[in-house]
C-alpha positions as CSV (number, residue, x, y, z in Angstrom):
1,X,12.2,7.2,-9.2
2,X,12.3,9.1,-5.8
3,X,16.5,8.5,-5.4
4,X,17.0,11.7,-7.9
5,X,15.3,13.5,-5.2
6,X,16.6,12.2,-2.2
7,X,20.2,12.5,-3.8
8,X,19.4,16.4,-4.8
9,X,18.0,17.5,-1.2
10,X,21.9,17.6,0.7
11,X,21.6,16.3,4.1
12,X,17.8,17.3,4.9
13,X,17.3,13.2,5.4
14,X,20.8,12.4,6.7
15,X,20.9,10.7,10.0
16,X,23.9,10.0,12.2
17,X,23.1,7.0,14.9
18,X,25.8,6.7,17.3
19,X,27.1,3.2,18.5
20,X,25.9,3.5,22.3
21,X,22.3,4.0,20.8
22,X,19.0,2.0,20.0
23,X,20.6,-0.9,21.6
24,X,17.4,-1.6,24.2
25,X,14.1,-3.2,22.7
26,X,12.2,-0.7,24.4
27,X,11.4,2.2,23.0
28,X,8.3,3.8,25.4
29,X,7.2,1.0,27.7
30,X,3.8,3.2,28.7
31,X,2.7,3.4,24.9
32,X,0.5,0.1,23.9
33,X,3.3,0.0,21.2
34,X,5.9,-0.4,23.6
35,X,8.5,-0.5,20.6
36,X,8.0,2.2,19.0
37,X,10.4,4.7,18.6
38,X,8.3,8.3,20.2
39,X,10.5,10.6,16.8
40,X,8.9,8.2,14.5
41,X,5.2,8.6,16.2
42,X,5.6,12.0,16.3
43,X,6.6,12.1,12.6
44,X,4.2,9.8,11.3
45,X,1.4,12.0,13.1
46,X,2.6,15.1,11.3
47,X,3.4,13.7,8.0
48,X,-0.7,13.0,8.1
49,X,-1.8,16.1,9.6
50,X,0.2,18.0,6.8
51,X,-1.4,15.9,4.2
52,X,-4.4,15.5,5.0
53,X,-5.1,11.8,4.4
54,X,-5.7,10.5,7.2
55,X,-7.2,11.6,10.5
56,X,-4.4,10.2,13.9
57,X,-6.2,12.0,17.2
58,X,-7.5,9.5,19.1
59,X,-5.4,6.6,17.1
60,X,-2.7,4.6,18.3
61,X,0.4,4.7,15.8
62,X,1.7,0.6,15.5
63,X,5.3,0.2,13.6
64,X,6.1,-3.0,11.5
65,X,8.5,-4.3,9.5
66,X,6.9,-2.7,6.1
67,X,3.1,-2.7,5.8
68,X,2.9,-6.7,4.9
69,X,3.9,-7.3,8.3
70,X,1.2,-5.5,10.0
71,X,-1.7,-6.9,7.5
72,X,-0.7,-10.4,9.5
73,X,-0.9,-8.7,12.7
74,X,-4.4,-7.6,11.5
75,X,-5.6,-10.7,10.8
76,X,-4.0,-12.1,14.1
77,X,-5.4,-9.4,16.1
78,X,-9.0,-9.6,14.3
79,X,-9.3,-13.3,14.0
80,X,-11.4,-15.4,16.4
81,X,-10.6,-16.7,19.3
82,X,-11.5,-20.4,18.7
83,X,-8.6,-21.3,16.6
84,X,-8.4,-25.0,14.6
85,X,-12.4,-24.5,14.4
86,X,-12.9,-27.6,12.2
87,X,-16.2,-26.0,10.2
88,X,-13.7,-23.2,9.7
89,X,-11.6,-25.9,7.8
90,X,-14.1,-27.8,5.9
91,X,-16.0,-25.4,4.3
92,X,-14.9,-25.0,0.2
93,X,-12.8,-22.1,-0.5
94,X,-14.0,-19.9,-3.0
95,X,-12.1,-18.9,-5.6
96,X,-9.9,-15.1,-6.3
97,X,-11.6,-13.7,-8.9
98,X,-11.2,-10.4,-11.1
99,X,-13.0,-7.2,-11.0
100,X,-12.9,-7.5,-7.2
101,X,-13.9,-4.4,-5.3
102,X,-12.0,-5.6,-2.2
103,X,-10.8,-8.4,-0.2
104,X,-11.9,-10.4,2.6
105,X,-10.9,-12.9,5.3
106,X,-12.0,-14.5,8.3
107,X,-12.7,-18.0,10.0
108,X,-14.3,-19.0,7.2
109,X,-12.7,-16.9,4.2
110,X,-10.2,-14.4,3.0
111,X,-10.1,-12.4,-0.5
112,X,-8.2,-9.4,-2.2
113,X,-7.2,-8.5,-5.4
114,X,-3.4,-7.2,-4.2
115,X,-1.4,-10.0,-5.4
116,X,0.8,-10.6,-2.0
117,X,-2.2,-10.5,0.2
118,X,-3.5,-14.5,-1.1
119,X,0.4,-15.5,-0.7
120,X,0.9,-14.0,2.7
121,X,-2.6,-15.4,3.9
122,X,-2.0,-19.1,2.7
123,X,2.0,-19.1,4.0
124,X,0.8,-18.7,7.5
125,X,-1.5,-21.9,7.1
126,X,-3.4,-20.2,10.1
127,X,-6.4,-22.4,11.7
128,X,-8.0,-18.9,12.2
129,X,-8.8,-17.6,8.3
130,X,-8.3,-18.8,5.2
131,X,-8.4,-17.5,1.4
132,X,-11.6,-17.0,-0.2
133,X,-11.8,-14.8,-3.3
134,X,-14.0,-11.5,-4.1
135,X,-16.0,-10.1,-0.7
136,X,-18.6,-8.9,-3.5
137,X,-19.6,-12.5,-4.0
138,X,-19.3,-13.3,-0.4
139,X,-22.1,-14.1,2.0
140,X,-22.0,-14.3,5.9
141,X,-21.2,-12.4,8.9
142,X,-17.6,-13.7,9.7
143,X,-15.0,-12.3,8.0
144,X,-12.2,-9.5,7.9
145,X,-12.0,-7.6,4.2
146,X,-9.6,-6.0,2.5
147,X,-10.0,-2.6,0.8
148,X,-6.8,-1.0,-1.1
149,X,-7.4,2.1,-2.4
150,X,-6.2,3.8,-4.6
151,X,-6.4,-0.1,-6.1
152,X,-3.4,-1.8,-6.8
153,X,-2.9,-2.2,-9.7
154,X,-5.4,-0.6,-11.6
155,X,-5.2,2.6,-9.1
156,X,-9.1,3.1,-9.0
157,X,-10.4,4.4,-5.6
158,X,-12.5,1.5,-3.8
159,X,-14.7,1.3,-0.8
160,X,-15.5,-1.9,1.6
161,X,-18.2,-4.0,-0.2
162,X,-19.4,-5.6,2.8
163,X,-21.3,-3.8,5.4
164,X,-21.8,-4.9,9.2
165,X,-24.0,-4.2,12.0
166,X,-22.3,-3.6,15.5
167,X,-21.5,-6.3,17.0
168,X,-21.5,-9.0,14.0
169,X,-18.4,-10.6,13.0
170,X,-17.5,-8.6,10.3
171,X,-14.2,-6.4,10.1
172,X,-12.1,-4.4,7.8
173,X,-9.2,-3.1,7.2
174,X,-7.6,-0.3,4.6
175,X,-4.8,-0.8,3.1
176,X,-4.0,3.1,2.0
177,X,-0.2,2.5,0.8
178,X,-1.1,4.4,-2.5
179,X,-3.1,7.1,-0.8
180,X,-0.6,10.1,-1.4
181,X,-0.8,13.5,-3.8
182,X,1.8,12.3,-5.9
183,X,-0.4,9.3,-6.9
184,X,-3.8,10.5,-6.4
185,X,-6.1,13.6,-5.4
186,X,-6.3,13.7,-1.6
187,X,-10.4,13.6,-1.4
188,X,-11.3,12.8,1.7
189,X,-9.2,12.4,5.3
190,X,-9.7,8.9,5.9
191,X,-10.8,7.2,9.8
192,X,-11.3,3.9,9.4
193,X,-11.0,1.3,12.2
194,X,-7.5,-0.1,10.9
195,X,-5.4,2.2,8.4
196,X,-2.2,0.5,6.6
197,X,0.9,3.0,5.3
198,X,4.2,2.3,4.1
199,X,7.6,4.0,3.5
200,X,8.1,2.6,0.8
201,X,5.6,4.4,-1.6
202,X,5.2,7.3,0.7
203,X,8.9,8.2,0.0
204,X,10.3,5.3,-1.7
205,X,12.3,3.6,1.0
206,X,11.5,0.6,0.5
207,X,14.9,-0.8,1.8
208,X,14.1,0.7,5.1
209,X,11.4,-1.9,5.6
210,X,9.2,0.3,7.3
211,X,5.2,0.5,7.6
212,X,2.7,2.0,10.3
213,X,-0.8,1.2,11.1
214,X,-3.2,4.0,12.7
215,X,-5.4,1.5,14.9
216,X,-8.7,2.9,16.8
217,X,-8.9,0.2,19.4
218,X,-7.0,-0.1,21.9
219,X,-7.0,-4.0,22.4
220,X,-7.0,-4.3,18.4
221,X,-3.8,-2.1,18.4
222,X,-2.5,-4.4,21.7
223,X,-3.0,-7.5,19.9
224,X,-1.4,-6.1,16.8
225,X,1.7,-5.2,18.8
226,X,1.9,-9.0,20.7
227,X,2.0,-10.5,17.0
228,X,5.1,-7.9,16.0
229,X,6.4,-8.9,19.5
230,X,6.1,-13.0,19.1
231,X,7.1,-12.4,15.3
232,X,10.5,-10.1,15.5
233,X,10.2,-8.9,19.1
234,X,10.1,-5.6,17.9
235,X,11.0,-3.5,15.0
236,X,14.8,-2.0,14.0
237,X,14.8,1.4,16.0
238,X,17.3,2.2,13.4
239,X,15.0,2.0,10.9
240,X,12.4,3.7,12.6
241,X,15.0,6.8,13.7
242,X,15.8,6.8,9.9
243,X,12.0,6.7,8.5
244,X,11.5,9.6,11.5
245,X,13.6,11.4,9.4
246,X,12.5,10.9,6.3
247,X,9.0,11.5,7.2
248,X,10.4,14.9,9.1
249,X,11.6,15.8,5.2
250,X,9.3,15.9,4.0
251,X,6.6,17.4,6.0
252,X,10.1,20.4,6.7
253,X,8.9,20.7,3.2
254,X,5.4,22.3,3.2
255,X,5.6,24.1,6.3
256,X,6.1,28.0,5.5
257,X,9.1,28.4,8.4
258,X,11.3,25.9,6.4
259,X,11.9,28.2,3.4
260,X,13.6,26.1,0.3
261,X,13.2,22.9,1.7
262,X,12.8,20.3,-0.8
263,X,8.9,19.5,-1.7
264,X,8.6,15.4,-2.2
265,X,5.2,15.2,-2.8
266,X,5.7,18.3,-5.7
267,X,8.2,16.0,-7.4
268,X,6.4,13.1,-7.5
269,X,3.3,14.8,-8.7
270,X,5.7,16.1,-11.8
271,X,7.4,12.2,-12.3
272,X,4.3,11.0,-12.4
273,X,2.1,13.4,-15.0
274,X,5.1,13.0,-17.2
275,X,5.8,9.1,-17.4
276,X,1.8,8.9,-17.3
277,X,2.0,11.3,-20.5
278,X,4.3,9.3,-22.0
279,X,2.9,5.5,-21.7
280,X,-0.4,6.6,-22.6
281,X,1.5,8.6,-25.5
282,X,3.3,4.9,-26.3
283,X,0.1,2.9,-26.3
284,X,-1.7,4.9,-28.8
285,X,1.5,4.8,-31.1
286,X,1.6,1.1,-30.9
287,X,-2.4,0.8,-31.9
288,X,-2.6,-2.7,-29.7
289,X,-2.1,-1.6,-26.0
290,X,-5.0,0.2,-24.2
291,X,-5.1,1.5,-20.7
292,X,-7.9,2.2,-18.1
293,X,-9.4,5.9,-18.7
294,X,-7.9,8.6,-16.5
295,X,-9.9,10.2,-13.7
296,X,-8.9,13.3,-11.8
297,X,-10.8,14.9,-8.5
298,X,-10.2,18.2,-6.3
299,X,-7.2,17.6,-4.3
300,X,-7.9,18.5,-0.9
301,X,-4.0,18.8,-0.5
302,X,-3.0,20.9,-3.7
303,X,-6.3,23.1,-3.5
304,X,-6.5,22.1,-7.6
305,X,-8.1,19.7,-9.8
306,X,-5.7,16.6,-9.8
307,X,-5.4,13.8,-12.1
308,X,-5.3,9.9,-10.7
309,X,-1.7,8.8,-11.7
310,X,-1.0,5.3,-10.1
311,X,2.2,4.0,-9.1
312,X,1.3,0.9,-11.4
313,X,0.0,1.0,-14.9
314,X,-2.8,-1.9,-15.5
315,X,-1.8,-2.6,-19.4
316,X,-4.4,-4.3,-21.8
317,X,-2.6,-6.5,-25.5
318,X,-5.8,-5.9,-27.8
319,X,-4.1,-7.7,-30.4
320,X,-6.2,-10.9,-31.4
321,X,-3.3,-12.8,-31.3
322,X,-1.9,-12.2,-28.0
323,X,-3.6,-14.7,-25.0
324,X,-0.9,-13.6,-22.2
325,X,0.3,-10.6,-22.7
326,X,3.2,-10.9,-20.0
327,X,5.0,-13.5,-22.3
328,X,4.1,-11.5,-25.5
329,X,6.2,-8.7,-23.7
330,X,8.8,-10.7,-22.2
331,X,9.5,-11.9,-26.0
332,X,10.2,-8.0,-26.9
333,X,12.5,-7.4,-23.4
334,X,10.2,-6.2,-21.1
335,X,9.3,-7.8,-17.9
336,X,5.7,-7.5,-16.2
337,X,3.4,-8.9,-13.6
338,X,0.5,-10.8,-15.6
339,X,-3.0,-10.2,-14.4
340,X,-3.3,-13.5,-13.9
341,X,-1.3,-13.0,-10.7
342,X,-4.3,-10.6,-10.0
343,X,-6.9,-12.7,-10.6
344,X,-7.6,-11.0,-14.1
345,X,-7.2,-12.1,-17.7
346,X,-4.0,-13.0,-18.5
347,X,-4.2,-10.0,-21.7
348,X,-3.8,-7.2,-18.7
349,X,-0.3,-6.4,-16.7
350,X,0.8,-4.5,-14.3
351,X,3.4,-2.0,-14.9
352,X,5.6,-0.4,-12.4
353,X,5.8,3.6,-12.9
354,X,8.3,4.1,-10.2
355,X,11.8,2.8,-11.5
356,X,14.4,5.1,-12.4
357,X,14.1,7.4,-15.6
358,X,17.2,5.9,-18.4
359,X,14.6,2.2,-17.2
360,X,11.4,4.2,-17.8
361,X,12.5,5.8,-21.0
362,X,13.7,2.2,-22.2
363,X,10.3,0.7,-21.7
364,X,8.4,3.6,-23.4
365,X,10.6,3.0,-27.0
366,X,10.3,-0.7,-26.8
367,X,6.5,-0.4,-25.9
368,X,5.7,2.3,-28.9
369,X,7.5,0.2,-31.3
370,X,5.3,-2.3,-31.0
371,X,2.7,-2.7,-33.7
């Protein structure tokens, strides 16, 4: 969706690397992220200060290679000491399960409702967490949750379930990838311990492989930068140079000395009240697809009343004779994630909103001919 405005704003996100440059691991050997690039810090802080989303003083800005990368350097960097704990390992693992408010991990558990999170988790085969299912049904002191708002994939705004005193083994950590005005109103400016964004659904670069954490502590946001190190030592400074730019866009965008620049977060806002119009407009011509009830909230960014438009669309079949509704929609040509993926009944999808416009406009007429 975001490549017809990246192709109409010239060269404002052009780059040029020469061949003599980026060719050192190091990037700033006296920041704690000793690898990150000091354009894309600097961008990254103003991006959020323009926005509004979430507060960077007294944070310390942590690259990865897209946001999945730093959730394991979370866990690494919050996990106990006391790896290969053998209760840790014998206790039964609870099960994912749907409605979840959040996610949670730790020595003895791990949950969320974001489909890669349970994948991730299990891959690594860790002696320090394991999966565990929804942190509303959890009980005990040691564990790490998970909270993605705005939601994916039902967009709805979420807060952490479980609540800790200091000093008990509880920790959490945001995952705010979907926490921009084209998506959602700006309600709040968030300051949590351990913040998650991404490139990818910021600006839709998602081939840049780029994510940033905003990290409170300092030996938190050491430890998240040993795992980066031991994992890729390091992350592409050319991908950072090129996501400083990006990021430079866009904020060029909203400030008043850049007269004309183009305005991502306007056209996104635009993409997605339309296509939102639309599928909601294609559901209630096809009688047997429902979708969650919109939502809208003062923007602290806009200065206006916004509507909740996520980046996926959470899709109920209410037709009695439809049990999965990802196969009943792959029969008619159109390919979704099923909920069970989600830990959800298998009658809900999710629906990307984000792919080009001749795609989007192809899966609105097959979707409203449906009856």
């Amino acid at each position: 969706m975001y490549e017809e405005f990246w192709r109409e704003s010239g060269d404002a996100a052009e780059l040029v690397i020469p061949g003599w440059q980026t060719m050192s691991y190091f990037s700033d050997v006296t920041n704690v992220c000793w690898f990150l690039e000091p354009e894309l810090d600097q961008q990254v802080r103003r991006l959020h200060r323009t926005v509004g989303n979430a507060a960077v003083d007294g944070y310390h800005v942590i690259v990865g290679t897209g946001s999945t990368q730093l959730f394991m350097a979370a866990l690494y960097a919050l996990s106990p000491d006391a790896a290969g704990d053998p209760s840790a390992s014998s206790r039964q693992r609870p099960t994912t399960r749907s409605g979840n408010q959040s996610c949670l991990l730790g020595r003895q558990c791990f949950c969320c409702d974001l489909q890669s999170y349970p994948a991730v988790t299990d891959f690594l085969r860790s002696g320090l967490f394991r999966w565990a299912g929804d942190a509303s049904s959890f009980e005990g002191d040691n564990y790490i949750e998970l909270v993605c708002s705005p939601n994916n994939p039902d967009g709805a705004i979420r807060e952490a379930v479980l609540a800790s005193e200091p000093g008990a083994g509880g920790k959490t950590v945001h995952d705010f990838a979907y926490y921009w005005p084209q998506y959602t109103p700006i309600t709040e400016k968030a300051d949590h311990d351990i913040m998650l964004f991404t490139v990818s659904k910021s600006t839709g670069h998602a081939g840049t492989r780029i994510g940033w954490a905003l990290v409170k502590d300092r030996e938190v946001a050491k430890k998240m930068t040993k795992f980066v190190e031991l994992n890729t030592i390091g992350v592409s400074k050319d991908s950072q140079l090129r996501a400083a730019k990006v990021l430079g866009a866009v904020s060029d965008g909203y400030e008043a000395k850049v007269v004309g620049a183009p305005r991502l977060f306007d056209f996104g806002r635009r993409k997605m009240v339309e296509r939102w119009s639309m599928l909601r407009a294609a559901a209630a011509a096809s009688g047997v697809f429902s979708l969650p009830e919109e939502t809208s909230g003062f923007c602290n960014f806009t200065k206006e009343t916004a509507a909740t438009n996520p980046a996926f669309a959470w899709l109920r079949c209410d037709g009695e004779d439809v049990d999965d509704c990802a196969s009943f929609l792959r029969s008619h040509k159109i390919l979704t994630r099923s909920g069970a993926h989600f830990g959800a009944d298998p009658r809900y999808v999710r629906v990307s909103m984000l792919d080009r416009d001749d795609a989007f406009d192809i899966f609105v007429r097959r979707l409203s001919s449906l009856h």
